[in-house]
N, C-alpha and C positions, 0 to 999 in steps of 0.2 A: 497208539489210539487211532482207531478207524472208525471214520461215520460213515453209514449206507443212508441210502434212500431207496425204500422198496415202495413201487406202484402197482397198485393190483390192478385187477382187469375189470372191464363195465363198457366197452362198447365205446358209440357215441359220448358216453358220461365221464370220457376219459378228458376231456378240455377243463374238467375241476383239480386235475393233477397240475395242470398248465396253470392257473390261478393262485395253487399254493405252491408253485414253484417260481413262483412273482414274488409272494408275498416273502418265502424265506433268503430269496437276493436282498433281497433289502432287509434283513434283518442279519444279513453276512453270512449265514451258513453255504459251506461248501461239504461235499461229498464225495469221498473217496472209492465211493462203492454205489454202484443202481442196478438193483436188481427190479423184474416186472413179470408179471402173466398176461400173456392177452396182449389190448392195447397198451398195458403197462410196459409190456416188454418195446414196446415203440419209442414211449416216453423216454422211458430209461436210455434205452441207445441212443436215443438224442443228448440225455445228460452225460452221456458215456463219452458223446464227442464234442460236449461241450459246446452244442449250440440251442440255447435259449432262444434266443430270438428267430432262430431257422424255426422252433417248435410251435412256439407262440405264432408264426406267421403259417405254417402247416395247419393249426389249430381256425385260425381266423379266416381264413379262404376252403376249407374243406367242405365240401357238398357231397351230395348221395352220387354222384354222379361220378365223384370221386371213388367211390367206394366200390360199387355195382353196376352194370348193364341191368336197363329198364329195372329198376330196383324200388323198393318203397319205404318210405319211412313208418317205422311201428311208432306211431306216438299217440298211442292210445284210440285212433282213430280208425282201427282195423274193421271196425264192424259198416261204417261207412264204404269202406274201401270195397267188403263183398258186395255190398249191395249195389255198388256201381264196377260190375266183373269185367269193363273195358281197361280199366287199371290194372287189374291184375293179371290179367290172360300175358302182356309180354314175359313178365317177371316172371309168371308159372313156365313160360318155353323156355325161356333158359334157366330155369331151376331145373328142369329133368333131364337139359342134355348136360348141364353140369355137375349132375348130382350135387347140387346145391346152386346158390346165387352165383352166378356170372360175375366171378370178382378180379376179372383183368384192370381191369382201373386200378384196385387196390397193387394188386402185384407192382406195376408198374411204378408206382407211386411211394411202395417200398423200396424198390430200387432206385428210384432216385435219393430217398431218404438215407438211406444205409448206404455213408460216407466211410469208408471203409479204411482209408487213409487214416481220415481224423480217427477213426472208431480203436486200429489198433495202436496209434502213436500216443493216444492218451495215457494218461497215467491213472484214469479212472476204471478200476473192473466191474467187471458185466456178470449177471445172471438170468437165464427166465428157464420158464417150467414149460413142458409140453406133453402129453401123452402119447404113449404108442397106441392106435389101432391094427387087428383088435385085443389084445392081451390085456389093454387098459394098465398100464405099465407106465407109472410116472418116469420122465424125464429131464432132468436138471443140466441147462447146458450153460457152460461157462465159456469167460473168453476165451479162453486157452484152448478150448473144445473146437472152437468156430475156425475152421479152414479157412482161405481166403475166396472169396465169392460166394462167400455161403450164410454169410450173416443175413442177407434179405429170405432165405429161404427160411430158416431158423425163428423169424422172426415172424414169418407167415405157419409157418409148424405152432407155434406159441398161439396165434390167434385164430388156428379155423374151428369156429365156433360149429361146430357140424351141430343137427343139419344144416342149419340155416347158410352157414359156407361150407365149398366141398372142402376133402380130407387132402392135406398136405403131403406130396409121398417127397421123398428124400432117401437115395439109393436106395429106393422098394421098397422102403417102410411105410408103413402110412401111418401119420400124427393128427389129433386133432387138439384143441385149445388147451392152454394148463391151468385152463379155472376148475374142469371136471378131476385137478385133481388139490390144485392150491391157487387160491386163484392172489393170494397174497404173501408173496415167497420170504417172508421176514427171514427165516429158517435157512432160507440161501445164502444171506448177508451175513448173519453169521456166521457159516460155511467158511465163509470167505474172509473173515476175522477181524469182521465187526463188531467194534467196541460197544455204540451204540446207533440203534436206526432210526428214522423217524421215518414212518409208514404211512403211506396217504391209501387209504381207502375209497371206496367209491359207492359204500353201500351205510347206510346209517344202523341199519344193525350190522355189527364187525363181523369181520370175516372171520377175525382170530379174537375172541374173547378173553382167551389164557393171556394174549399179548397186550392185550388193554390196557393193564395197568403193571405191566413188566418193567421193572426197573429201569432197562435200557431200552425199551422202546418209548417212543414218544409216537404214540397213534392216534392222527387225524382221520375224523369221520363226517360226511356231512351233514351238518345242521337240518336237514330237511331232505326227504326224497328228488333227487335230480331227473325222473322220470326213466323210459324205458331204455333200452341199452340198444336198439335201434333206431335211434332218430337223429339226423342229421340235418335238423333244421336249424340253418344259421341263429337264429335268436336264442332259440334252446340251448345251443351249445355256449353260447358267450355269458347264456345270464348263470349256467352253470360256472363257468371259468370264473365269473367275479363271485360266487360261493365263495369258491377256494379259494380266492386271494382274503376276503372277507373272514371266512374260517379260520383260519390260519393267523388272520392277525387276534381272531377271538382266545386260539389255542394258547397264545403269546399270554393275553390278559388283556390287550391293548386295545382293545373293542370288546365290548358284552352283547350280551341278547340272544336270542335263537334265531327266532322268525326275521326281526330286524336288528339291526347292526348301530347302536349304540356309541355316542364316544362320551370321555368323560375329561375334562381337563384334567392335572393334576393339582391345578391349586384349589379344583373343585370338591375334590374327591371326598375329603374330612366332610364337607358340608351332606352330602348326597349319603355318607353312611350315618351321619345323623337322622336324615330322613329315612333312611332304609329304618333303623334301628326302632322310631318313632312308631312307622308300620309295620312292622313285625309284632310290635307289644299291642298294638290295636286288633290285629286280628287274629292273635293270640289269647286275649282275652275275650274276644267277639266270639272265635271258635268253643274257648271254655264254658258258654253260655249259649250256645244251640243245641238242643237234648235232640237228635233223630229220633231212632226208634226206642223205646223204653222197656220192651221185651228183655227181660232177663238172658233170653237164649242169646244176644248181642254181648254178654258180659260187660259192656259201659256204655253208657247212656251217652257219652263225648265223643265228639268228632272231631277232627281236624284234617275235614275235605277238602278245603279253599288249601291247606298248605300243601295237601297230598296233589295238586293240582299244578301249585304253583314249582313243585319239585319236578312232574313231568314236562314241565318248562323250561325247566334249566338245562344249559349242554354242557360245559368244562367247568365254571364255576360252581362253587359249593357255600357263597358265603353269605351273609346277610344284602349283602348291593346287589348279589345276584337274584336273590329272590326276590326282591325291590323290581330290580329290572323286569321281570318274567311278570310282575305284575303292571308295569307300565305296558306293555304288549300285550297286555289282555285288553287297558284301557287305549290304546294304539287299535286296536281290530272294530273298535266301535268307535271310536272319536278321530282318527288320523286317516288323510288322506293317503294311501303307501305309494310313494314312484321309483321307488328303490335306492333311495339316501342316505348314506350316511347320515344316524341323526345325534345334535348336538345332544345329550342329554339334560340338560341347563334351556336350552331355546324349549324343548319339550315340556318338561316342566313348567317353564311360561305359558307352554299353549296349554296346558291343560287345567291350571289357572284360570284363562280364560274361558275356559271350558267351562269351569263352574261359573264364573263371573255372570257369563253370555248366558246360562242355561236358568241363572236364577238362583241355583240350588242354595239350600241353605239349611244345613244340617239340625235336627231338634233330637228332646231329649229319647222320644222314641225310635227304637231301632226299625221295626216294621214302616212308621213313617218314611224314611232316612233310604229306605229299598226300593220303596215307591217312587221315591223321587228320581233315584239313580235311572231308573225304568222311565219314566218322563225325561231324562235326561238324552236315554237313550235314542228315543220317538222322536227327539228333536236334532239329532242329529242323522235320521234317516232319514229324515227329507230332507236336507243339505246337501248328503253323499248321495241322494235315488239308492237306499238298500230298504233290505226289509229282515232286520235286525234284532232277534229278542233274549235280552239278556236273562238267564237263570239265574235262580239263589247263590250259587257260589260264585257265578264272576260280580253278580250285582254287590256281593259283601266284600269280596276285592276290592272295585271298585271304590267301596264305599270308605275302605280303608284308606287307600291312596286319596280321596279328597280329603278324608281327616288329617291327612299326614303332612298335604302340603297347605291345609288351611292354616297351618297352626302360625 
C-alpha cells in the first residue's frame, strides 16, 4: 500500500500546497510518493527530501525579487501598471533579451532548494511532468530518470511557464512548463504504484474532474479563487497558505463553511443539527409556498431557489449542518464583521441572537411583513459596518429562516 501526494501547478498560488501540507502533519499522514507540475514539482521535491519546514520557511520569506530581475507582480493591477510605463519599461528590457522574464533569481534559488543528497537518500519517490518544445511532446520524469546535478534543472524544465519565463534547454532540448500538458500528475503517482493519492489542486474548478470523486483519490480544491498565478505579494501568498491549512481541515470534516471557517464542538454537534433540521423544514415549506412565474411553459409554478443557492454554497459537505452552515454565511456577509477567524459556531449563533435582539425584529404572522423587517434589519447594520448593503428575496427568506430557527 502506497500513498502519493500529487501538487499541481498555479504559480505564486502554490503556498496553499504549503497550508495543506500543515494541516495533513497534523493529522499524521505521510507519503511515500510526491509527485508535481510546475511549482508543484518544487513542493514535491521538498516533500521528497523531507523538509517541511525548509518549504514552509521558502514559502514565507519568498518575494518577486526572488523570482525575477525588475519583475512585476500580475495581481490584477496590470492595467495600472500600463498607465504608469515607468514600471514596466525595466521588465520589458529584459524580457526580450531573455526571451522571457529574467529569472536568474529563480534558478539560483532552485539550486539552493534542490538538496540532492536528502533528495536521493530518501525513501520518498519523485515525479513531475514537462513538455518538449517544440514537438509539444509530454514528459514524465521520475527519480530514477534524474542524473545527479540535474534535479534543479528538471525542476526549472517543469516550471518555464513560457512566455512569460524563457524555455528550459537541457542537452538541446528545449522544455517548457507541464501544466500545458498536465498540470496535475495524479496519473504519475500511480505510475509509480500508488494505492491511494490525495491531490491538492490549486484551481477551484478541478484540473481533473474524472479524479474528483475517484475512489482513491482524495482531491483538495480551494474553497474560493486564490487569485492570479503571478503575484508574489507577501500577504497574498500567506492568507492563501492558511486556505490550505483551513481547507484541508474542512476536507477532514473538522471545520465547515466555504467562505468562512466554522468549528463545531462535538458535544455540540446533536444540538446544531437540530437547528439545521428546524431550518431546513422552515424553508422548505416557505419555498413550497412562493409561486414565481405561473406560465405553464415553466412546467411548475414551485421553486426552491433559496436551496438552489444554498447548494452553491456548500464545498465537501452534503448534509443538513451543511446547508445550515452555508446559510449562516449568507447571514455572516451582512451581519459579521470578517477578520479572518476561526469561528466558534455556538459564539456565532449567540451573536446572531443578538442580532435580532439588538435590531428589534420580531417575527408576525405575515410573511411579506417578516421580509421587510429582515431588510430593516439589514439598513441597520450598514451603518454599524459603513457598507451599503441590499439584501434580495432569496437571502432575505434565508435569512428569515435562520431567525426562525434559532428563535425557537
Amino acid at each position: 500500500m502506497k500513498k502519493a501526494i500529487a501538487f499541481s501547478g498555479g504559480g505564486s498560488k502554490g503556498s496553499y500546497q504549503i497550508g495543506a501540507w500543515s494541516a495533513l502533519n497534523e493529522f499524521g499522514y505521510e507519503f511515500d510518493i510526491a509527485v508535481g507540475t510546475s511549482i508543484g514539482s518544487i513542493n514535491a521535491a521538498f516533500y521528497a527530501q523531507e523538509e517541511y519546514e525548509t518549504c514552509k520557511h521558502f514559502w514565507e520569506n519568498l518575494t518577486l525579487e526572488d523570482v525575477m530581475v525588475n519583475g512585476i507582480n500580475l495581481d490584477g493591477k496590470f492595467v495600472s501598471l500600463v498607465e504608469e510605463m515607468s514600471s514596466l519599461k525595466p521588465f520589458l528590457k529584459s524580457y526580450l533579451a531573455y526571451k522571457g522574464a529574467d529569472i536568474t533569481p529563480f534558478i539560483n534559488n532552485l539550486q539552493k532548494a534542490a538538496k540532492e543528497d536528502k533528495f536521493f537518500s530518501s525513501k520518498i519517490d519523485y515525479a513531475l511532468i514537462s513538455v518538449k518544445f517544440p514537438s509539444l511532446l509530454p514528459v514524465e520524469i521520475t527519480k530514477k530518470d534524474i542524473l545527479p546535478d540535474m534535479l534543479a534543472h528538471w525542476i526549472n524544465a517543469s516550471c518555464a511557464v513560457f512566455p512569460i519565463f524563457p524555455m528550459a534547454v537541457i542537452n538541446g532540448q528545449s522544455y517548457i512548463d507541464g501544466g500545458y500538458y498536465d498540470k496535475l500528475p495524479i496519473a504519475s503517482a500511480f505510475k509509480l504504484g500508488a494505492t491511494e493519492v490525495f491531490a491538492v489542486d490549486l484551481n477551484p474548478e478541478c484540473c481533473h474532474e474524472a479524479y474528483r470523486n475517484h475512489p482513491f483519490v482524495k482531491y483538495l480544491y480551494p474553497s474560493s479563487f486564490l487569485g492570479p498565478f503571478m503575484n508574489f505579494e507577501h500577504d497574498a501568498m500567506m492568507k492563501n497558505m492558511n486556505m490550505g491549512y483551513r481547507d484541508t481541515f474542512k476536507f477532514f470534516g473538522k471545520l465547515y463553511g466555504k467562505k468562512y471557517s466554522f468549528r463545531i464542538e462535538e458535544e455540540k454537534k446533536a444540538y446544531f443539527e437540530y437547528l439545521a433540521n428546524s431550518f431546513m423544514h422552515e424553508l422548505s415549506v416557505l419555498e413550497a409556498n412562493v409561486r414565481r412565474s405561473g406560465r405553464i411553459i415553466n412546467k411548475s409554478p414551485v421553486s426552491a431557489k433559496c436551496t438552489e443557492i444554498l447548494t452553491g454554497r456548500l464545498y465537501y459537505g452534503r448534509g443538513l449542518i451543511d446547508y445550515f452552515i452555508a446559510a449562516l454565511e449568507i447571514c455572516a456577509d451582512y451581519f459579521w464583521a470578517d477578520n479572518g477567524e476561526i469561528i466558534d459556531i455556538n459564539d456565532f449563533a449567540e451573536y446572531m441572537l443578538s442580532v435580532i435582539s439588538e435590531s428589534g425584529f420580531r417575527a408576525s404572522s405575515s410573511v411579506q411583513d417578516n421580509l421587510s423587517s429582515i431588510k430593516g434589519v439589514v439598513r441597520i447594520f450598514n451603518k454599524r459596518y459603513k457598507r451599503e448593503l441590499e439584501a434580495d428575496l432569496d437571502d432575505s427568506v434565508i435569512m428569515l429562516c435562520v431567525f426562525t430557527a434559532l428563535s425557537v
